[in-house]
N, C-alpha and C positions, 0 to 999 in steps of 0.2 A: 578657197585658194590657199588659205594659211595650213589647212590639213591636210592638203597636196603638196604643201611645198614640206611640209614637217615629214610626211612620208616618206618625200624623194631623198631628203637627209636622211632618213635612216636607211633606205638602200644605199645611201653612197655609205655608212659605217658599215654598214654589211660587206659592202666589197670589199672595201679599204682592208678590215679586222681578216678577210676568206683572203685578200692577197697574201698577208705571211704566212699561206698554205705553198701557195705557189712557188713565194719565195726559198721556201723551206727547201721547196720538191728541187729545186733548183742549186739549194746550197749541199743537197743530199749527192750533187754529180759532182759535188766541189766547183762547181762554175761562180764566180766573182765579178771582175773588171766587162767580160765578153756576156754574160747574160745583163748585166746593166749598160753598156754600151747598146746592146738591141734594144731593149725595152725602151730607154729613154728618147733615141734617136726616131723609133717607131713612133714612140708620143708623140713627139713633136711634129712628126711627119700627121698623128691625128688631130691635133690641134691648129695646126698651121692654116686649115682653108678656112678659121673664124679670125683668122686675122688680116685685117684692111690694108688693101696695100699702099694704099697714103701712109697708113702707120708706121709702116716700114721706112717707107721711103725720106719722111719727114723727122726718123729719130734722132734727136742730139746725140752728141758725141759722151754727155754724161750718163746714158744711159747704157752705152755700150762697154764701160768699166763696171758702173753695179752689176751689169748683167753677168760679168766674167765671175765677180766678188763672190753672188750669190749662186752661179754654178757652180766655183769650186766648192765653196760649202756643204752644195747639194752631192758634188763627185765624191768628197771626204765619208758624209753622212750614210751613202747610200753605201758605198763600199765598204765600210764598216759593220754597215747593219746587216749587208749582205754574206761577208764574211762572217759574222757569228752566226750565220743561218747554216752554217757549215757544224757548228759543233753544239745549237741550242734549240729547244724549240721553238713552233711558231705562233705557242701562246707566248710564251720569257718576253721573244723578240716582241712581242704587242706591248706588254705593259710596260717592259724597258724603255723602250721608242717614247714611251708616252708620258716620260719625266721631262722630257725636253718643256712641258707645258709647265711643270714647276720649278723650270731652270733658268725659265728669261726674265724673271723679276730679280732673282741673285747674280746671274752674269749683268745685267742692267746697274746695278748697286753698286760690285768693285769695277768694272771696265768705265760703266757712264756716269756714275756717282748718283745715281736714280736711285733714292730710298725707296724702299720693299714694304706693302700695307704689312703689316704685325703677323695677318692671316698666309700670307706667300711663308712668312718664316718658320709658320707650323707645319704646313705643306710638306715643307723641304725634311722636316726630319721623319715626318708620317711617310715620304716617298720613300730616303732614303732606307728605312726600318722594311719596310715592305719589297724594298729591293732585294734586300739582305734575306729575309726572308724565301722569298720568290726563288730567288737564285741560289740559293742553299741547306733550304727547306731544313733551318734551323741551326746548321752545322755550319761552322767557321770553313765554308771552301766555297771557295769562287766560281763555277765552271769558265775555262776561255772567253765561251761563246756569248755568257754574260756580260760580261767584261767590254766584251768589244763592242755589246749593244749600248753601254753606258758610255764611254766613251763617244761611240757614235752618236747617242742622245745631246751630250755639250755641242756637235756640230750643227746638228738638227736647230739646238737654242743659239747658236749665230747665225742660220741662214732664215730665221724666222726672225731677228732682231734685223740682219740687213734688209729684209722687205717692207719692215713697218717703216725702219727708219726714210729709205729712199726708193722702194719700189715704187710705192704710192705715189710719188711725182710722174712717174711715166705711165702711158700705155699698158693697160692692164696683162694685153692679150702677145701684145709682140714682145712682153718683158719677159711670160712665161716661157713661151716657145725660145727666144735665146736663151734661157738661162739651163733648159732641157736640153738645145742641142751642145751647148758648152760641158754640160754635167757629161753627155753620151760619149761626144770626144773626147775627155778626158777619159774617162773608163776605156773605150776602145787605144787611148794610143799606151797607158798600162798594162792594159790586158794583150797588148803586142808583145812586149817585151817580159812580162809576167808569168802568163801560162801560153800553156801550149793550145794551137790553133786546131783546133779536133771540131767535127761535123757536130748539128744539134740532133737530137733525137726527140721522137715526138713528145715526151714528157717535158724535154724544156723548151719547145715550140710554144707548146701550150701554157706555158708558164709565162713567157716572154711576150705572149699574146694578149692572155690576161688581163696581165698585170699593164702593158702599156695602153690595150685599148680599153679594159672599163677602169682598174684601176686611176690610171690617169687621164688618160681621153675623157672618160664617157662621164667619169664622176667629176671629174673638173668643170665640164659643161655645167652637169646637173644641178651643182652647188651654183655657180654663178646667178643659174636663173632660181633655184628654191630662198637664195639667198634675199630674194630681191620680194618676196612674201610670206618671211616668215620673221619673228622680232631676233634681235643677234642671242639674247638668252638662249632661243630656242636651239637655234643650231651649234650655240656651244656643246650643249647638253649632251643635243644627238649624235653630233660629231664625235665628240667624247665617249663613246660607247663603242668606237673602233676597237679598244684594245681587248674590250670583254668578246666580244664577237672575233678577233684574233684565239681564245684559247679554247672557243663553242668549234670553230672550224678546225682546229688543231686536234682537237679531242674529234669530231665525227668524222673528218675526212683523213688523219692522219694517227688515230687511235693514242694521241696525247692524252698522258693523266696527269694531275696533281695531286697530292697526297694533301691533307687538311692545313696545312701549316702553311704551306703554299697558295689553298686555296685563300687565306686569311692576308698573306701579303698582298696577292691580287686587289683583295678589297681595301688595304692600306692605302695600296699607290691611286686605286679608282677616287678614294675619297679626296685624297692630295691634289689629285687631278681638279677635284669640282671644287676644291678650297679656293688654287690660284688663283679660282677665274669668279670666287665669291662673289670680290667686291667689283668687279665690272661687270657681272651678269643683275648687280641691284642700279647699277647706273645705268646700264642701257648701252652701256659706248663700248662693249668685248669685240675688239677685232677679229673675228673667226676667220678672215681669206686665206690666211698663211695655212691654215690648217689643209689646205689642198695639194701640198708640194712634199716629192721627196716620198710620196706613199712606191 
């Protein structure tokens, strides 16, 4: 059962890492606010029949502000990442995305006064060096679309700090689905007033499909029950392998290259990655759920 379950986690990094193909393919029509408005609203529409409707019915009134708190974060995050899908590609967009994992033990530090193990503090500069790398493949210039993944990464490490802190008191399953259709409405009432309202085309059907049914539907299931037979080390690990399989998809399906120096920050921020999560992958106690939202 634990090799079934360690399996099904690496299909969901498979998809997770093969969705910023999608996203790519999507940031290529210049679509933003109205391809995250479908996708998410669609999620939720996939996820919603695993939710009880006692659940519903019986939810306090305190969960229906977290729920708002960690949608916008989610609407910030994803519109951001999704906007640099516009001018970066959809490996950048992987490994960028995936500082937010070395972000919330130093946003935790100055915001909550929560001292950082020693190791989170090497993390941060092995991320950031590998960023810098990655995004400028040695040479002092930033592209946009970087830029706006890193930024979007800090939103990523508050809406994965508001779930540890107060998701966890509610309903697992009616927190995600509100916090998904909050994230969609938001996107959709920007994307009113933002861009212009033009038909989809099957390239970003299929993107929008994707990305909401296995992306987040099918992998969010899958995690929940692999979750429940495999040790949390494990699926730290494998989860963590999104952003590598973000630049394998990019490169076979989207003819993305990296030049060496690039490839070397990749492995900066990969390492940084498995640093933060060092010292709770020897305890035993790494909270992996958050890692399901926001793909």
């Amino acid at each position: 059962m634990r090799l079934k379950a360690d399996l099904t986690l690496l299909l969901v990094a498979i998809i997770w890492g093969s969705a910023f193909v999608a996203q790519r393919v999507a940031g290529q029509m210049g679509s933003v606010y109205q391809f995250n408005a479908a996708r998410y609203l669609l999620a939720a529409l996939v996820v919603l029949p695993f939710v009880k409707r006692n659940d519903v019915l019986s939810m306090p009134r305190e969960q229906y502000k977290w729920m708002f708190v960690a949608g916008f974060f989610l609407f910030v995050g994803s519109a951001l990442q999704q906007a640099g899908m516009v001018y970066t590609t959809a490996g950048n967009a992987g490994f960028i995305t995936a500082l937010y994992v070395v972000l919330v033990p130093i946003v935790l530090f100055f915001v909550w006064g929560e001292r950082p193990h020693w190791l989170s503090i090497v993390a941060v500069f092995l991320a950031g060096t590998g960023a810098f790398l990655l995004s400028t493949g040695g040479r002092f210039e930033v592209r946009a679309g970087d830029a706006l993944e890193l930024v979007g990464a800090l939103f990523w490490t508050f809406h994965v700090i508001v779930l540890g802190k107060h998701a966890s008191k509610f309903e697992a399953m009616s927190f995600s689905v509100g916090q998904l259709i909050i994230c969609g409405l938001l996107n959709l009432g920007v994307g009113i007033f933002t861009e212009l309202l033009t038909g989809f085309s099957w390239p970003m059907i299929f993107a929008i499909a994707y990305t909401a049914f296995f992306s987040l539907g099918l992998c969010y299931t899958l995690q929940v029950w692999a979750q429940r037979h495999t040790p949390p080390a494990d699926a730290a690990l494998l989860l963590s392998l999104e952003s590598v399989f973000a630049v394998l998809s990019g490169w076979l399906l989207l003819n993305e290259t990296l030049i060496a120096i690039q490839i070397f920050g990749c492995v900066l921020i990969f390492i940084a990655v498995l640093m933060s999560q060092f010292k709770e992958w020897t305890s035993g106690k790494i909270d992996t759920n958050h890692l399901v939202e926001g793909r």
